[in-house]
C-alpha positions, 0 to 999 in steps of 0.5 A: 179392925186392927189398929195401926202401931208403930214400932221403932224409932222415930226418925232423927230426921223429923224435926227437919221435915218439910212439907213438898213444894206446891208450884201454885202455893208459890205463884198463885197464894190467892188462887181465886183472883190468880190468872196466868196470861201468856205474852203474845210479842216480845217486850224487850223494855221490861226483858219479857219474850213472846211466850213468857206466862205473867202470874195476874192477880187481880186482888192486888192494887198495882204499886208505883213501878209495878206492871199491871194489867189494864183494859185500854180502849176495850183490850188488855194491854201491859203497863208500868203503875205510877202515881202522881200525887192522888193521880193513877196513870200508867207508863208505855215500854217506850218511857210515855204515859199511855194516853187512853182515856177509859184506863181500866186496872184489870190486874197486877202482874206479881211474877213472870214464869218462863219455860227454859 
């Protein structure tokens, strides 16, 4: 078996070398807990259209502000996380608190993808 020599010059080039993009490195850095969910109507409140696939993690616990996914009366629903003291509730796109009462966080949406 022969060994592989390289000849040559190196390339001036090298030092700027990057590795290729990974479009799941991107959206899903913690692929095991990373789920993508596609919206089935569209939310104009939060700019989302019908189609659009939201990135869910669900090792992340959602910020004041930040959408979330919630298990609300034994389905998924889309909520905005805020916080009230040492309180946890979340906003409906029309601006009032949802008022389910067994508000399970399912998830936190960490980004949007939508197919042009």
């Amino acid at each position: 078996m022969q060994e592989l020599k390289i000849t040559g010059f190196p390339s001036p080039a090298a030092p700027w070398s990057e590795k290729p993009l990974d479009i799941l490195d991107l959206l899903a850095p913690n692929p095991v807990s990373t789920f993508f969910m596609r919206l089935e109507e569209d939310v104009p409140q939060w700019a989302l259209l019908e189609g659009d696939i939201l990135i869910v993690d669900r090792s992340l616990e959602p910020r004041t502000g930040s959408l979330a996914v919630v298990v609300e009366d034994g389905s998924l629903a889309l909520r905005v996380s805020a916080c009230s003291g040492a309180r946890r509730f979340f906003v409906l796109p029309d601006g009032k608190e949802s008022s389910g009462i067994d508000i399970e966080t399912w998830g936190s949406v960490r980004g949007v993808a939508r197919l042009l």
